[in-house]
VOGU-3710 file (C-alpha; in Angstrom, 3 decimals, decimal comma):
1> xxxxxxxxxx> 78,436/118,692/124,081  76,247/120,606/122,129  76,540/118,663/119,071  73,376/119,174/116,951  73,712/122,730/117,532  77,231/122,536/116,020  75,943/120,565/112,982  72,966/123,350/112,393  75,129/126,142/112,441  77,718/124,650/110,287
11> xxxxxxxxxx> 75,291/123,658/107,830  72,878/126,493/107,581  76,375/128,592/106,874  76,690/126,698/103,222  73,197/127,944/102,094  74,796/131,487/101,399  77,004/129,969/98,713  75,873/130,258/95,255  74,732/126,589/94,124  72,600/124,793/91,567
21> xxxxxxxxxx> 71,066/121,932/92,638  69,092/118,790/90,384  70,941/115,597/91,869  68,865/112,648/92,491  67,544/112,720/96,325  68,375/109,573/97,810  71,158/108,371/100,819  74,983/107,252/99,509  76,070/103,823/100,563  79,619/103,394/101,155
31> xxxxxxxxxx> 80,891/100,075/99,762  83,381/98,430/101,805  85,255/95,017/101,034  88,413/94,091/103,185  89,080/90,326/102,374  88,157/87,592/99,248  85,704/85,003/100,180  87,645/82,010/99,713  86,543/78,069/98,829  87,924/75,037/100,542
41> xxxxxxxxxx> 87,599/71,278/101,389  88,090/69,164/104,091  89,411/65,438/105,071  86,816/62,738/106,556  86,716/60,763/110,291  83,634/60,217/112,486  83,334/63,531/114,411  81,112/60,867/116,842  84,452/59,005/117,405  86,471/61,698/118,238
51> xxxxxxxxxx> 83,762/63,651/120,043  83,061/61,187/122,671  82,962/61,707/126,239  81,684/63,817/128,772  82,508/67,450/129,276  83,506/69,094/132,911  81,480/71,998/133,123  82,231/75,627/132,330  82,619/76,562/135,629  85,618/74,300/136,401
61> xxxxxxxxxx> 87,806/76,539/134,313  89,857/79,478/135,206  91,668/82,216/133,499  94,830/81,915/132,571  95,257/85,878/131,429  92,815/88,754/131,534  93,781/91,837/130,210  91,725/94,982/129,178  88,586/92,880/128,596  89,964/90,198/127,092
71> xxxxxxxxxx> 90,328/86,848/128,694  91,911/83,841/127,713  91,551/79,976/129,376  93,031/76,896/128,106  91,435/73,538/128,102  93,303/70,067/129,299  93,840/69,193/125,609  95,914/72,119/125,168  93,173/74,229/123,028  93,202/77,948/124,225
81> xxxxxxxxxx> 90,802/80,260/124,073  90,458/84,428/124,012  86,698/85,809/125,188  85,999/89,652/124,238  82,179/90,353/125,209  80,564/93,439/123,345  77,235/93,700/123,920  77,653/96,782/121,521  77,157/95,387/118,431  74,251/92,853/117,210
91> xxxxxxxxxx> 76,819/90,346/116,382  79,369/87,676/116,848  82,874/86,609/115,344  84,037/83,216/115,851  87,677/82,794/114,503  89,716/79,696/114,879  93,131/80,219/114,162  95,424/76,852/113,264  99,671/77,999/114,257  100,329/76,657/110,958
101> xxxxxxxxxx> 101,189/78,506/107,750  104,304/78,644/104,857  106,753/78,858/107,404  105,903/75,427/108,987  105,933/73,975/105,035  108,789/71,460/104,361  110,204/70,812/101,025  107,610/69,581/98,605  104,968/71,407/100,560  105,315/75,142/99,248
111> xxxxxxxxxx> 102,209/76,377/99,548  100,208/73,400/101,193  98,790/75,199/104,183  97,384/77,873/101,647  95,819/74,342/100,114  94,381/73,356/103,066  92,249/76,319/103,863  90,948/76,220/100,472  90,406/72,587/101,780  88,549/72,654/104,762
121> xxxxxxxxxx> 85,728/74,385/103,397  85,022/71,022/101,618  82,986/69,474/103,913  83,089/67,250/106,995  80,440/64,206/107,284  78,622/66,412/109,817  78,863/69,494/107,628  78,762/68,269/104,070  78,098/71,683/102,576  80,391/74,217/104,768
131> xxxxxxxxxx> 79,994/77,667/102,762  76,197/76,785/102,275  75,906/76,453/106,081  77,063/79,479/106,747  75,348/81,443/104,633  71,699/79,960/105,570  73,086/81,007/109,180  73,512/84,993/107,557  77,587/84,534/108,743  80,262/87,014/106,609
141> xxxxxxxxxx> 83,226/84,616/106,604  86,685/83,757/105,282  89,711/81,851/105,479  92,995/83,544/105,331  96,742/81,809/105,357  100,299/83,914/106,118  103,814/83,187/107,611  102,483/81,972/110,921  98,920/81,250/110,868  95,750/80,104/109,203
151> xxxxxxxxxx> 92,581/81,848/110,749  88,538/80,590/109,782  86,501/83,320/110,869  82,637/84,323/110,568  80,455/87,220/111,736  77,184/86,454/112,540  73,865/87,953/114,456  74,151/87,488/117,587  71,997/84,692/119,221  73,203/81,592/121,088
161> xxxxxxxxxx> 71,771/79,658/117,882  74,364/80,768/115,941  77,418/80,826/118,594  76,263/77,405/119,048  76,455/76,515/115,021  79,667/78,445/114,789  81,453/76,746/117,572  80,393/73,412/116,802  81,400/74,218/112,933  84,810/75,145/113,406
171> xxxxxxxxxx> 85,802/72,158/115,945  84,153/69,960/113,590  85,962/70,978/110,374  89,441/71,489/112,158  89,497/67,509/112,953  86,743/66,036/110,550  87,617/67,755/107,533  87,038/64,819/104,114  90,614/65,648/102,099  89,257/63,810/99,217
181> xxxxxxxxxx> 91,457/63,757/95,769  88,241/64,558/94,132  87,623/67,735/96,095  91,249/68,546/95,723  91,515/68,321/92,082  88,315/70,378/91,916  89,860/73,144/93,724  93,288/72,968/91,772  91,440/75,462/89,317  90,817/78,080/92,169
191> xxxxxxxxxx> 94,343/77,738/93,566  96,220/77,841/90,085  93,646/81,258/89,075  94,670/83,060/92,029  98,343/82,160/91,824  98,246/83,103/88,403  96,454/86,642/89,358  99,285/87,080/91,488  101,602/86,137/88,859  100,443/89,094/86,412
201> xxxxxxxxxx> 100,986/91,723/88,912  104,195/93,131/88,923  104,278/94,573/92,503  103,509/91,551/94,351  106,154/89,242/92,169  108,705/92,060/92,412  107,848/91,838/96,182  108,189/87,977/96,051  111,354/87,825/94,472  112,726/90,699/97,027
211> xxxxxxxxxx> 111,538/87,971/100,015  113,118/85,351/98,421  115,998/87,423/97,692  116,620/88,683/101,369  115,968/85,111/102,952  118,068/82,291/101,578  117,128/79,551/104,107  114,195/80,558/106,204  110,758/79,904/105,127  109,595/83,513/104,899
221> xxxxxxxxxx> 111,574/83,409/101,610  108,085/81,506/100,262  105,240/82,590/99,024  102,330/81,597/101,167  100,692/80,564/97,718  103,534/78,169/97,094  105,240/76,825/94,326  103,092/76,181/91,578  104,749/72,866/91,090  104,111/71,821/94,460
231> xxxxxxxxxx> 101,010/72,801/94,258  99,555/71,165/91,521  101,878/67,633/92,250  101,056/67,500/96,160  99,576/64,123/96,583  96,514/63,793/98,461  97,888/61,584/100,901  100,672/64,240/101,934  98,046/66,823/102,460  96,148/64,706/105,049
241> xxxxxxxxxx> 98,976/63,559/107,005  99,879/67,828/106,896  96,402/68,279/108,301  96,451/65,719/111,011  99,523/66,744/112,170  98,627/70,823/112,402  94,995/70,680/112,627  94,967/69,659/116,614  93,530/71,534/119,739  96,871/71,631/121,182
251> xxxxxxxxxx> 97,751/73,986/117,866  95,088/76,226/118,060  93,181/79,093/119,399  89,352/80,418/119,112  88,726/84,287/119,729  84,945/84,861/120,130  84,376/88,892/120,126  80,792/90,983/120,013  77,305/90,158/122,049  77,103/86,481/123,512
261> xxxxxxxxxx> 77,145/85,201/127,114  80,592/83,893/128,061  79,645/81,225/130,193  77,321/79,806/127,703  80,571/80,096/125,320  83,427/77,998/127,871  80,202/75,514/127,719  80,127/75,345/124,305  83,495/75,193/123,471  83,513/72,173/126,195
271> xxxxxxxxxx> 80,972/70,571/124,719  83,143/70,448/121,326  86,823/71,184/121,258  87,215/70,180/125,005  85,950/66,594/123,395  88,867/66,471/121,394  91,957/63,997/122,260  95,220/65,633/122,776  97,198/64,103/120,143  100,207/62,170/120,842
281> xxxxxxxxxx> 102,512/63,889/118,706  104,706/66,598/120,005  105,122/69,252/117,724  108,719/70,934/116,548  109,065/74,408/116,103  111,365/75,015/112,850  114,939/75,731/114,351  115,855/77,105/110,820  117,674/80,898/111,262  118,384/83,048/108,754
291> xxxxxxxxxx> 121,899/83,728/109,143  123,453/87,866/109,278  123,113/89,677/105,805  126,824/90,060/104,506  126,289/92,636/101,490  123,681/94,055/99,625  121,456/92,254/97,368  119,167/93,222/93,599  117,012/91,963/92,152  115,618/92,851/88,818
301> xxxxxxxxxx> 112,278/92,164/87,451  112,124/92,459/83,609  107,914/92,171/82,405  105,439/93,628/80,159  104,001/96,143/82,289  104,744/100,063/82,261  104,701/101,813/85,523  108,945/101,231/86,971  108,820/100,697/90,493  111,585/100,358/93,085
311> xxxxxxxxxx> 112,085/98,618/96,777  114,394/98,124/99,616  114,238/95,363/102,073  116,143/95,181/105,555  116,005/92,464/107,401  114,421/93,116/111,190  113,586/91,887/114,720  110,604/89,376/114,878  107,164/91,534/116,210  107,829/90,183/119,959
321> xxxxxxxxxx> 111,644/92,152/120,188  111,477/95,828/122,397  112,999/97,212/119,210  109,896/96,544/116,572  107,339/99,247/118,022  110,472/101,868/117,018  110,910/100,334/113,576  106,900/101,079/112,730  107,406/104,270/114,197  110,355/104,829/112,167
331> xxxxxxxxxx> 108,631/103,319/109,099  105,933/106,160/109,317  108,205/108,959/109,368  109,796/107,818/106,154  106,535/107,290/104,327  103,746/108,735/105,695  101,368/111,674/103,230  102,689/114,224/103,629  105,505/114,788/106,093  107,187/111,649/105,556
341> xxxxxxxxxx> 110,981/112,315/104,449  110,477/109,960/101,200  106,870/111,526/100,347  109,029/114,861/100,649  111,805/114,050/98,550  110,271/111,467/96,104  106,750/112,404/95,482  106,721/116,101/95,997  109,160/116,493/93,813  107,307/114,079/91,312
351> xxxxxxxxxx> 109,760/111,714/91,049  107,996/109,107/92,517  104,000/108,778/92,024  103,531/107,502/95,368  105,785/106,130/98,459  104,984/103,084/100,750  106,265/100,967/103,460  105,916/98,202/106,237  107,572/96,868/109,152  106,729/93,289/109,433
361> xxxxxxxxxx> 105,738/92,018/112,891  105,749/88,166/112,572  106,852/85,563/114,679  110,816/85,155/113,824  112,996/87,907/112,385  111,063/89,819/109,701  111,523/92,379/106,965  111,133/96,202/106,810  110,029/97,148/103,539  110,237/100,505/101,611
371> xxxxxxxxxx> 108,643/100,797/98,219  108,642/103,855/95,577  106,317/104,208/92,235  108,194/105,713/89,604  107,272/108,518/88,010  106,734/108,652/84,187  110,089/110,309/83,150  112,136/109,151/85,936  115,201/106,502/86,066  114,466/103,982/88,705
381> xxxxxxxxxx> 117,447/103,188/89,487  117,826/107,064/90,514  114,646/106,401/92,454  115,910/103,522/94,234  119,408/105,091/95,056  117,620/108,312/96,742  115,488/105,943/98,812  118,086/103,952/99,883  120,618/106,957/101,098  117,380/108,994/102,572
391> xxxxxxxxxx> 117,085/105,807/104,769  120,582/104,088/105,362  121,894/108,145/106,387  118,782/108,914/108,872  120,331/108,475/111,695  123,344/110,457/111,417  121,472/113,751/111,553  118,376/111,922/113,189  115,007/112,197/113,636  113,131/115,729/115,540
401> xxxxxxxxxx> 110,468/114,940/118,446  107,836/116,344/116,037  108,485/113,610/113,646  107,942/111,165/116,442  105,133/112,342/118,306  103,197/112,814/115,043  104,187/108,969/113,993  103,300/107,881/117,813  99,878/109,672/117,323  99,240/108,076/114,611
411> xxxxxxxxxx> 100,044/104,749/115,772  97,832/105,143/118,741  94,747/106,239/117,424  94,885/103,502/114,832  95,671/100,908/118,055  92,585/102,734/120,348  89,925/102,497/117,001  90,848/99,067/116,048  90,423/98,484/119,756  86,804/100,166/119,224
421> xxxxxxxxxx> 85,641/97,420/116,954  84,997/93,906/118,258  85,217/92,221/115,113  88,585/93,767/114,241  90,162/92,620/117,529  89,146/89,159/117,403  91,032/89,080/114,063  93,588/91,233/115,166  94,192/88,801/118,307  95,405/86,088/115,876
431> xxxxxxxxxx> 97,720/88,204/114,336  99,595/88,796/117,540  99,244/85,315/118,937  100,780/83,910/115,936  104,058/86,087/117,004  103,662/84,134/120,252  101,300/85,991/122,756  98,172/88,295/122,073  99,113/90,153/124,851  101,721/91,460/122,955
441> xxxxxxxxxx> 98,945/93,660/121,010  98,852/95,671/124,173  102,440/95,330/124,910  102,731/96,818/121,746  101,238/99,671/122,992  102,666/100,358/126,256  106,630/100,378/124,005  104,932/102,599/121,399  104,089/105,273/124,202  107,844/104,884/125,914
451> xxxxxxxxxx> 109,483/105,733/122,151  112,271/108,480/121,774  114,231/109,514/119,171  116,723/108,032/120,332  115,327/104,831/120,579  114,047/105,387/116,488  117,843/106,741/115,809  119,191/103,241/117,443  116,901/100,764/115,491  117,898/103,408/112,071
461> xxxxxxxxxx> 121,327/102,746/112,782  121,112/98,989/113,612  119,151/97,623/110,842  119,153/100,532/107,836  122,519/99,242/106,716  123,879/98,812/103,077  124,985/95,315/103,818  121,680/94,243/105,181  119,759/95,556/102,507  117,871/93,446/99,256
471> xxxxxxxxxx> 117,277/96,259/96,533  114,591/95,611/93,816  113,756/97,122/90,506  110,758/96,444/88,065  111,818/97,686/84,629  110,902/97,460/82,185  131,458/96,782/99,805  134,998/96,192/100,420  134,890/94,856/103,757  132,078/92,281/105,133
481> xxxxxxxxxx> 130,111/93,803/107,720  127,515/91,844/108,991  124,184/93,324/111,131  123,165/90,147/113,788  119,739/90,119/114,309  118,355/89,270/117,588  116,817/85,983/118,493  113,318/86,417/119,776  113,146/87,277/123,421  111,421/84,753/126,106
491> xxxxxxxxxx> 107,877/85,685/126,322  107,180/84,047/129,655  109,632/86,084/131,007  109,096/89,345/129,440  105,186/88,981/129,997  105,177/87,365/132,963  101,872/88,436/134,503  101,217/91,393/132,357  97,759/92,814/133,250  97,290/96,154/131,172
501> xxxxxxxxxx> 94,938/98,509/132,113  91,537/99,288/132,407  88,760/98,158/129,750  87,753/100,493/127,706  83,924/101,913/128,133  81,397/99,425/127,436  78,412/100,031/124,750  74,844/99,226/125,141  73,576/95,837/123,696  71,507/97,813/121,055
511> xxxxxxxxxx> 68,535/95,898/118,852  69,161/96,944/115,293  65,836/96,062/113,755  64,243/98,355/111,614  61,820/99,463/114,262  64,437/100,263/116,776  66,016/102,287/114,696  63,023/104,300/113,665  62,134/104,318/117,033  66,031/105,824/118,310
521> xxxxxxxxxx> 66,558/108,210/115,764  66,093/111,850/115,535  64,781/112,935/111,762  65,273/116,239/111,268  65,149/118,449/108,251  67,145/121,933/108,250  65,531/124,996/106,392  68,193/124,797/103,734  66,800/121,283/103,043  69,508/118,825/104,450
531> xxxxxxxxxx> 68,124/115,868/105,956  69,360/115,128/109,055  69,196/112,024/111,282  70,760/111,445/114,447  71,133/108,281/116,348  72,630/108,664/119,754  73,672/105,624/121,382  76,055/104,164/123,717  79,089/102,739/122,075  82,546/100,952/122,772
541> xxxxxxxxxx> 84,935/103,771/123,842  82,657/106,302/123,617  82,946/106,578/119,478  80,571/108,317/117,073  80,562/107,703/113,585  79,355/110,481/110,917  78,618/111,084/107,106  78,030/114,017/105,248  76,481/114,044/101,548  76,195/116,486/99,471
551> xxxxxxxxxx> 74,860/116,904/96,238  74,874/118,999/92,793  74,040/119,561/89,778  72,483/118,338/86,764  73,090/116,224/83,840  73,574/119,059/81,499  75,299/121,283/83,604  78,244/118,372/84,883  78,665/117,551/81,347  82,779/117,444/80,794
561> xxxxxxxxxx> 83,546/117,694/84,398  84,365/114,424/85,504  87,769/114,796/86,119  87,347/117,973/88,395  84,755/116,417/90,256  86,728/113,644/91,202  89,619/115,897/92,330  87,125/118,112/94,493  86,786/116,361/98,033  90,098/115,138/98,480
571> xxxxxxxxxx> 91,533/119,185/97,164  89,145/120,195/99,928  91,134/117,985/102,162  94,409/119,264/101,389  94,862/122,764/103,526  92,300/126,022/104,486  92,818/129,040/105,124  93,811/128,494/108,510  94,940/124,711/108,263  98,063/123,429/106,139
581> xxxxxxxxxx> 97,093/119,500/105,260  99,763/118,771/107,777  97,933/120,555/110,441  94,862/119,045/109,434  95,836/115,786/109,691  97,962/116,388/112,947  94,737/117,850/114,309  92,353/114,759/113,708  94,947/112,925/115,004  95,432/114,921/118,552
591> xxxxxxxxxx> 92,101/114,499/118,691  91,633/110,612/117,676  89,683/111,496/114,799  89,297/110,001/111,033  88,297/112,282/108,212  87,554/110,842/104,730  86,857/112,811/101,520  84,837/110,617/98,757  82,184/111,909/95,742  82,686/112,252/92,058
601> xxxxxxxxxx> 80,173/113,758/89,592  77,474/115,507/91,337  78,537/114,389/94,905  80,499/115,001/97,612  80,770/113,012/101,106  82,816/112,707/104,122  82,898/110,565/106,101  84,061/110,862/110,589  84,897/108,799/113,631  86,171/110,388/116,518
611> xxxxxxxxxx> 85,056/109,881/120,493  82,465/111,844/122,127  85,456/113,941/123,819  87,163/115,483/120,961  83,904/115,360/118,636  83,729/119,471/118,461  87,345/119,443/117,303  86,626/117,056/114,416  83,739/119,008/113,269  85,509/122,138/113,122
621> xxxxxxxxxx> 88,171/120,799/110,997  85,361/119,993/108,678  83,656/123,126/109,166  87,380/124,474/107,690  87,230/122,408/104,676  83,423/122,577/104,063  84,025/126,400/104,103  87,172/127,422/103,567  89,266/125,000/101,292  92,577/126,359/99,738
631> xxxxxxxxxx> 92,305/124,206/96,941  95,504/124,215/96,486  97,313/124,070/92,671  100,451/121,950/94,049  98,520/119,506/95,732  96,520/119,251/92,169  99,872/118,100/91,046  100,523/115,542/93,045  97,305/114,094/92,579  97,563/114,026/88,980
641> xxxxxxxxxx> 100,648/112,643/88,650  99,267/109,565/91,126  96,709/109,045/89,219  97,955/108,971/85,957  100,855/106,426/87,057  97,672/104,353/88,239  96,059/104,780/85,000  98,869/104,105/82,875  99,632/100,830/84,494  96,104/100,156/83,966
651> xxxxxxxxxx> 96,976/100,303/80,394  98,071/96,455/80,586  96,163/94,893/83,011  94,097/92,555/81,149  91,111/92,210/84,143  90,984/95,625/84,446  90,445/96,358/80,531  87,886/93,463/80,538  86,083/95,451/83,385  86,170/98,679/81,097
661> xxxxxxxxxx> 84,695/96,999/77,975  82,079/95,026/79,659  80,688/98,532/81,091  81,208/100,495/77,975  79,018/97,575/76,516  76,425/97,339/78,712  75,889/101,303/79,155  76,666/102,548/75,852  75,704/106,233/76,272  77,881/108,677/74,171
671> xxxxxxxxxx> 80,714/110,898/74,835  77,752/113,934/76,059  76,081/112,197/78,342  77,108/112,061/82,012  76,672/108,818/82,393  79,097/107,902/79,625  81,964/105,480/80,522  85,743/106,703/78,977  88,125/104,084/78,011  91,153/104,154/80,171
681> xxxxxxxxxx> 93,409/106,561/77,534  90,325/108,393/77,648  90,567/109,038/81,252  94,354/109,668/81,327  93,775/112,748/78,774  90,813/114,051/81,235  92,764/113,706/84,022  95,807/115,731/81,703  94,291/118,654/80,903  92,034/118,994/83,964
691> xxxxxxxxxx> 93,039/122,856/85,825  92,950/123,890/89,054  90,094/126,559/87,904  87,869/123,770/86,536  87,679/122,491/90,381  87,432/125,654/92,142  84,657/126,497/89,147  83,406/123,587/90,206  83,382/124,649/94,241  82,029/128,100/93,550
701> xxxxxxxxxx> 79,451/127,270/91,180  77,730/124,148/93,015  78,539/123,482/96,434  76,196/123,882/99,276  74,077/122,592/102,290  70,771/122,356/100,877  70,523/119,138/99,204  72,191/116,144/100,786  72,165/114,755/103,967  73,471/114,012/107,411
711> xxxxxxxxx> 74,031/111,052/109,878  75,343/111,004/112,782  75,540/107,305/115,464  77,168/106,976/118,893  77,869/108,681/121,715  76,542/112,292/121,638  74,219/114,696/122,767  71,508/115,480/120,376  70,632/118,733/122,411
//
């Protein structure tokens, strides 16, 4: 494909615009952050003791399940074990996931398996320092905890140093973690801060309470944080017997994902976890069930706060059932921007700042969740009755194959990306092996592309019922009809020897040093003085990866403009002259693509990922919207109104005001400077009286090719 040509044609065709240019000449950086980096400690035996004996070699073992790439073997101790070589990437993840979290918890113990990860980055007598350790070795790592698992993962360059360290690390601290009361009474002040950050938010208690509500005996109805009580009373002793009876190869599973040699790994892991005993213990699954739903149930959340907002729980299959894949298809076409049938009626019609939703895949019955932000103005209890009948009366006029293809779309092109990324999988691995299988991640897949409307109508019908429904607010039936939730289906059976299909296309093991890179990539500079560099490359399914920056202006001429400069990229993104925003984004997704608007004063970016394949139809939907935006007033609206309901809630969030005066402190430049920093009422009356002529001022006045620059990685032709 003729791909730089595309890229110099599109390009060159800005320079006609009018423009002003002045912006500093340097390259954006995108700043990305997807998890905390959390602190732990960890309980104390002689990793000698336990490590002893001698390891059969890695050739004795044998697959027990290979599917797309992905293989898993199981060691005699019960420890299993998922292998995903990429020699794409420079790197390695290592992620040890424990089949323990708050739904294993007994009473007394609300929130101890949260504990413990904070806990077994403590130390073992082999690995005094844990977090140090890591760092010295250049890993990105965390600990998360959930309903059904606790994962330890780290990314690191790839060498067989560091698979080696990483290995040996995380068998170590799952068996030889210290425990000690003076470690855990040190970390008491990290757990209690972040269960009181949680506590200040209003959305996540309102969405605590609404679990709680909607499960009266099964342990989903806890927070994974736990009971603060619990938490700060949980003797030390109880924790380590918790640990020693959870933290066991036959109740765990290590992913490795990214560049290392496999064989070298099953040695390895030999070496360490195969060492460990199988304990003697046989573990219990928890037999509690959460009986049938027999009426609806409210909750009401009454704090200082002042953005309403409004939610509906239903209870669901678990993630393993045939009928989940049709619930997250059915939860898109409720809430997705903008087709969904709540976006439509709620946020359109600015009611509702902004709809959202989530069909819970976990290992028993879960939830699926529908939540609205009220807009200023609004009764929520108005808000929470039009969501409910929107959902509960889908089915009786159903949903249209458009609504399902799009939501199938979607859901695949989010599957094949994720699938893209090596690091991504071997976290996403856990997530379905804590259901009960990874395999079910493709599983998942294979449903998804066999759903109907009818099959979305049936699960609407089944489980979108009054009586099975737990309401919620944040302010400020005659007859019992139950809906009986499945049990979760056999896995062995439904499995059985499930082999998928074939692997994706492998990338090339590239060397990202400096010189390398220099060395691969194509510098170019256009007449209309864009920089250009490409970087063509092999990748994992055949991906490419671009951003475009562009920039304008000058301090005195973006004085007062803040607010329109914000709006500009994502107005650019909402319909063209040829394209609604519907048809945009039905058109990236045909065509597996991603297209993300960024900028603010004096810059504008997007941001691609696509495959090599349908790269020309990407670019030419951002040829549309480099060229031909609408800019459309209504759309205006409905920004505005989002953001102000984020801005107003703002208004009482303590960290967030501390942020605000801290940088109006440090950069105190005055209200006609660019660089001047607006308190947050401030920003709500810029964002007020902001027009749609100020941005389309702003479009006609500035924007152009000639200053910015381009970057383009993966698998393309540069010709």
């Amino acid at each position: 494909m003729r791909c730089f040509r595309y890229w110099h044609g599109l390009l060159l065709s800005l320079s006609g615009r009018p423009r002003r240019s002045g912006s500093s000449d340097r390259f954006a950086r995108r700043l990305f952050s997807t998890m905390r980096i959390l602190h732990a400690t960890v309980w104390a035996s002689l990793l000698g003791l336990i490590m002893a004996g001698t390891p059969a070699p890695a050739g004795e073992l044998t697959p027990v399940a290979s599917v797309e790439g992905i293989t898993e073997y199981r060691l005699e101790n019960g420890f299993r074990i998922l292998l995903f070589p990429d020699p794409s990437k420079p790197q390695v993840t290592v992620n040890l996931t424990v089949f323990v979290g708050s739904r294993h918890e007994g009473y007394g113990e609300a929130g101890m398996a949260h504990l413990l990860e904070h806990m077994v980055f403590k130390g073992t007598p082999n690995h005094p320092e844990v977090p140090r350790v890591l760092k010295e070795h250049g890993a990105d790592f965390n600990g998360t905890t959930w309903l059904d698992r606790t994962n330890y993962f780290e990314t690191l360059p790839a060498s067989d140093e560091n698979l080696k360290f990483a290995i040996e690390l995380e068998a170590d601290r799952m068996v030889n973690s210290f425990i000690k009361a003076e470690d855990l009474a040190s970390e008491m002040t990290v757990v209690r801060n972040e269960f009181e950050r949680g506590e200040n938010s209003p959305s996540r208690i309102l969405d605590q309470r609404m679990w709680s509500a909607a499960f009266e005996w099964h342990n989903y109805g806890k927070s994974t944080i736990g009971n603060r009580a619990d938490i700060e009373r949980v003797p030390v002793d109880n924790l380590r017997r918790f640990y020693k009876k959870y933290y066991q190869p036959d109740n765990a599973l290590v992913t490795i994902a990214g560049a290392f040699d496999p064989e070298k790994a099953l040695t390895l892991i030999q070496n360490s976890f195969g060492k460990l005993p199988k304990p003697e213990r046989v573990l219990e699954n928890p037999y509690t069930e959460e009986p049938a739903q027999d009426g609806e149930r409210r909750v009401t959340l009454r704090r200082v706060g002042d953005v309403a907002l409004a939610g509906s729980m239903y209870h669901i299959c678990s993630g393993a059932h045939p009928d989940y894949v049709a619930l997250d298809t059915l939860e898109h076409i409720l809430t997705s921007s903008p087709s969904g049938r709540l976006y439509k009626a709620l946020v359109e019609t600015r009611k509702a700042a902004s709809v959202s939703g989530g069909a819970y895949a976990l290992h028993d019955p879960g939830v699926f969740k529908l939540t609205a932000q009220v807009a200023t103005g609004n009764d929520p209890a108005e808000i929470l009755a039009a969501m409910s009948e929107i959902a509960e009366t889908l089915h009786e006029k159903g949903v249209t194959e458009e609504e399902v293809a799009r939501a199938k779309t979607y859901w695949l092109k989010s599957w094949e990306l994720t699938l893209n990324d090596s690091q991504q999988v071997a976290i996403q691995l856990s997530e379905w092996a804590a259901q009960g299988d990874w395999r079910l991640m493709f599983l998942y897949r294979d449903r998804l592309e066999q759903v109907t409307p009818a099959t979305v109508n049936a699960v609407a019908k089944k489980y979108l019922h009054r009586n099975n429904r737990t309401s919620g607010l944040f302010l400020p039936s005659k007859e019992s009809e139950r809906v009986t939730v499945p049990a979760t289906p056999n896995l062995a059976e439904m499995i059985g020897d499930y082999k998928g299909r074939e692997a994706l296309a492998q990338g090339e093991a590239f060397e990202s040093s400096p010189e390398n890179i220099q060395k691969r990539t194509i510098w170019i500079k256009l007449s209309n003085g864009l920089k250009v560099a490409l970087l063509p490359k092999k990748t994992r399914g055949n991906s490419v990866n671009f951003r475009l920056n562009l920039r304008y202006g000058t301090p005195d001429t973006l004085v007062g403009r803040a607010a329109a400069a914000d709006l500009l990229p994502s107005l650019m993104m909402r319909g063209t002259t040829q394209l609604t925003r519907q048809q945009i984004q039905d058109t990236l997704d045909q065509n597996r693509g991603r297209l993300s608007p960024s900028g603010g004063l004096g810059e504008v970016a997007f941001a691609g990922e696509t495959n090599r394949k349908n790269l020309p139809a990407v670019l030419d939907v951002l040829r549309q919207v480099l060229r031909e935006p609408l800019l459309p007033a209504d759309q205006l609206e409905i920004i505005r109104t989002s953001k102000l309901s984020a801005l107003k809630q703002q208004l009482s969030d303590p960290q967030f005001l501390a942020r605000i005066a801290v940088s109006r402190k440090l950069s105190p430049y005055p209200m006609t400077d660019v660089r001047y920093i607006p308190t947050t009422q401030e920003e709500i009356d810029r964002w007020t009286a902001v027009k749609i002529d100020d941005v389309a001022q702003l479009y006609k006045e500035f924007l152009g090719g000639q200053n910015g620059e381009l970057v383009v990685v993966g698998d393309f032709s540069p010709d």
